[in-house]
C-alpha positions in Angstrom: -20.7 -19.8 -10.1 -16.9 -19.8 -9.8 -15.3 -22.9 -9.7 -13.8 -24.0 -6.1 -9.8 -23.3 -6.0 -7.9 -26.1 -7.0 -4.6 -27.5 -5.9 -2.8 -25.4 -8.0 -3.9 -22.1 -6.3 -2.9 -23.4 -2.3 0.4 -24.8 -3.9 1.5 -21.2 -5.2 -0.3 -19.2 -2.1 1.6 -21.5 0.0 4.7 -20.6 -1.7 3.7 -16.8 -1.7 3.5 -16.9 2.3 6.8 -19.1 2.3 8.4 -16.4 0.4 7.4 -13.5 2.8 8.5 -15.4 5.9 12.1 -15.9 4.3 12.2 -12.4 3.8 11.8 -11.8 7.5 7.9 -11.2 7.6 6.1 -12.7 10.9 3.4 -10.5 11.9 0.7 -13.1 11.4 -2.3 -10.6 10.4 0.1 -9.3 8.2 0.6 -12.7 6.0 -2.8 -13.5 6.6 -3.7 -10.4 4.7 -1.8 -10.7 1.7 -2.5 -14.2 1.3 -5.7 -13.0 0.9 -5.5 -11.0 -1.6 -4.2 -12.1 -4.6 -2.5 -9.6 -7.0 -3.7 -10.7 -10.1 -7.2 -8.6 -10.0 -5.2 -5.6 -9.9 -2.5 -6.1 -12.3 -2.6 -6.2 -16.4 -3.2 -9.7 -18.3 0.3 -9.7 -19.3 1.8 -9.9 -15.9 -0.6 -12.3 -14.5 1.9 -15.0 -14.4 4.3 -12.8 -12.3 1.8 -12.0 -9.7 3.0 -14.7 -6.9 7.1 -13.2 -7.9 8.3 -10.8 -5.9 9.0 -8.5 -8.1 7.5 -5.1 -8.8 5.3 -5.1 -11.8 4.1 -1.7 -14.0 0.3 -0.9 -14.3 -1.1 2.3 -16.3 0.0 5.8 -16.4 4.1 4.8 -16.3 3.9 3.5 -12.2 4.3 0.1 -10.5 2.9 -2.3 -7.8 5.1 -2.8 -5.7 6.7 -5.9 -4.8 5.5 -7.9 -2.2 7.9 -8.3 0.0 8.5 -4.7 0.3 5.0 -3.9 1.0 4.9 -6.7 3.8 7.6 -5.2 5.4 6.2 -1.4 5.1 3.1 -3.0 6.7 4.9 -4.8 9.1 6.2 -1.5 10.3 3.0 0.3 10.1 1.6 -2.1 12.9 -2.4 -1.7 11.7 -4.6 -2.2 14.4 -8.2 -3.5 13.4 -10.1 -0.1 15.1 -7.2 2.1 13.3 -7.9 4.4 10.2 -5.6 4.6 7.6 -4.3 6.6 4.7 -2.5 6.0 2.2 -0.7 8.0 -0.1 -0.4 6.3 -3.8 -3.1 4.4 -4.4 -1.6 2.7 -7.9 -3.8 -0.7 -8.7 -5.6 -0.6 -5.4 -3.7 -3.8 -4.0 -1.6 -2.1 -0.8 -5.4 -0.3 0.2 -6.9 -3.8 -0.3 -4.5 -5.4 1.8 -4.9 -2.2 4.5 -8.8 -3.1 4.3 -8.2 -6.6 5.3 -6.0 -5.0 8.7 -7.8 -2.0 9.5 -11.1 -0.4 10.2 -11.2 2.8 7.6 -8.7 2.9 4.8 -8.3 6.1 2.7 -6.5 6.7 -0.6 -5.2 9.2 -2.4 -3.7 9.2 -6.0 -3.1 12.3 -8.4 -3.7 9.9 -11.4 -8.0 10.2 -12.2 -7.2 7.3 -14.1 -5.8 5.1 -11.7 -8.2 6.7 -9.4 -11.1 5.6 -10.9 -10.1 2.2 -12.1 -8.7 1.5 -8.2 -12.6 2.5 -7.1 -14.0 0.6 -9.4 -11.8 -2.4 -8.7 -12.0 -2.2 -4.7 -15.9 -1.9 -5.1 -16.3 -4.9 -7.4 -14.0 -6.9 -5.1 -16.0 -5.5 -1.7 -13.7 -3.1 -0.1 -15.8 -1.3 0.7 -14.1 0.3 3.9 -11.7 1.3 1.3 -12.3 5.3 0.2 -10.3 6.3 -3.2 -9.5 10.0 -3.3 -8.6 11.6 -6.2 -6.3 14.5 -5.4 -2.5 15.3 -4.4 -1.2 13.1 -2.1 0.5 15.7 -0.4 -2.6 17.4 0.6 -3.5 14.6 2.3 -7.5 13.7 2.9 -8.0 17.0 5.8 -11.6 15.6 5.9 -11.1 12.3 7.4 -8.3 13.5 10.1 -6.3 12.3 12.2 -5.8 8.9 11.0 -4.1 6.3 13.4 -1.6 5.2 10.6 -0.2 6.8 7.3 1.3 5.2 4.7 3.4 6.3 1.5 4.0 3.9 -1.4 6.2 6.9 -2.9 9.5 7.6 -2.5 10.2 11.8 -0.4 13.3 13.4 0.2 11.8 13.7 4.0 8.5 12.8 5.8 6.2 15.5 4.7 5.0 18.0 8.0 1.5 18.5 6.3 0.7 14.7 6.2 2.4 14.3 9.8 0.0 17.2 11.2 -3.0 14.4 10.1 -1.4 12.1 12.0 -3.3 11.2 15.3 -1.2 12.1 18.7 0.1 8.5 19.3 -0.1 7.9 14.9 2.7 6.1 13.3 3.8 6.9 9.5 6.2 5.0 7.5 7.7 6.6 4.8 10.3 5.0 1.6 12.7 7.6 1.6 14.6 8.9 -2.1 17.9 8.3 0.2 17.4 4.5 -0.2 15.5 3.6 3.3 12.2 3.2 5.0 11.5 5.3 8.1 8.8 5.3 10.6 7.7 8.4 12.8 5.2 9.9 14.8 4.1 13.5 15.7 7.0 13.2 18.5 9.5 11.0 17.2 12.7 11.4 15.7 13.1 10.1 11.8 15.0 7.0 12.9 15.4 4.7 9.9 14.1 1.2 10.7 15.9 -1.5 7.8 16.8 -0.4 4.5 14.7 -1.0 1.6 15.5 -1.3 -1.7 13.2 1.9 -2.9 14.5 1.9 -6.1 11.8 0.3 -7.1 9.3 3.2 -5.0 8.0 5.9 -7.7 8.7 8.9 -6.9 6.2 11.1 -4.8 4.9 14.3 -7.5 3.3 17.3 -6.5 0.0 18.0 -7.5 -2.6 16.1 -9.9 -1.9 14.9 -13.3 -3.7 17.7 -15.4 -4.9 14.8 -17.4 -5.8 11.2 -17.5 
């Protein structure tokens, strides 16, 4: 049996929540979700003492988590509704579609890595996501299958909000997408791509084409 958490773990996830409200988070579902899920299950052993910095840390196959604060405002933007489904294109470690299973109903994600792909299945299952789906395939394809989803998000960077992930979009869907240009913008079907605050998305792998032909 696991032992109870001491006062050690609610000292740093109080100062993990402290540090997302200083960077301008408030949406309480939001906070309460990624105080709920720790990063350290999805990142190596090496960076386990980084996991409460916000900072972006690198996992297999040459990409990154993302840092939190980043994601917390992607998600703020996203505005998950518990009945939405989601996807999300880059499924990395598995820790943005853990948090996204913790806001929504349906979450599914897509990542061109098998690798990564597997592991984030295998890690999401053990930790009981279960609402989570893990595709492997090209994120710009999408999950056709599972349209229209009520909320896309991209954890990679696009020159522009790609049309074929848009026309999975549900009529009244949101997407937010980190732009290569250096900001974060959120659309819908009928929207113009109005840029909401700018991001730092340096730190955003860039979105590839296609699956990796190995690995």
């Amino acid at each position: 049996m696991n032992a109870a958490p001491g006062p050690d773990h609610f000292r740093a996830a109080a100062a993990f929540v402290l540090m997302l409200r200083q960077a301008g988070l408030s949406d309480r579902r939001v906070l309460n979700a990624m105080e709920q899920v720790p990063r350290v299950p999805f990142l190596e052993e090496a960076h386990f003492a980084l996991a409460d910095e916000d900072v972006a840390l690198p996992i297999a196959m040459g990409q990154n988590v993302l840092r939190p604060t980043l994601i917390a405002s992607m998600l703020d933007a996203l505005d998950v509704a518990p009945h939405h489904r989601v996807l999300q294109i880059g499924t990395g470690s598995g820790y943005t579609a853990a948090i996204l299973g913790r806001l929504a109903k349906e979450v599914v994600t897509v990542e061109r890595w098998r690798t990564l792909a597997d592991q984030a299945h295998l890690r999401l299952r053990a930790l009981g996501y279960d609402m989570v789906e893990t595709i492997f395939g090209d994120g710009f394809d999408g999950f056709a299958q599972r349209a229209p989803y009520d909320r896309i998000l991209l954890t990679c960077a696009v020159s522009d909000p790609p049309p074929h992930l848009l026309a999975q979009l549900a009529p009244d869907g949101v997407m937010v997408v980190p732009l290569t240009a250096g900001v974060v913008v959120r659309t819908g079907k009928a929207d113009s791509h109005a840029s909401r605050n700018a991001f730092a998305v340096a730190q955003v792998d860039p979105a590839v084409h296609g699956v990796a032909r190995r690995l």
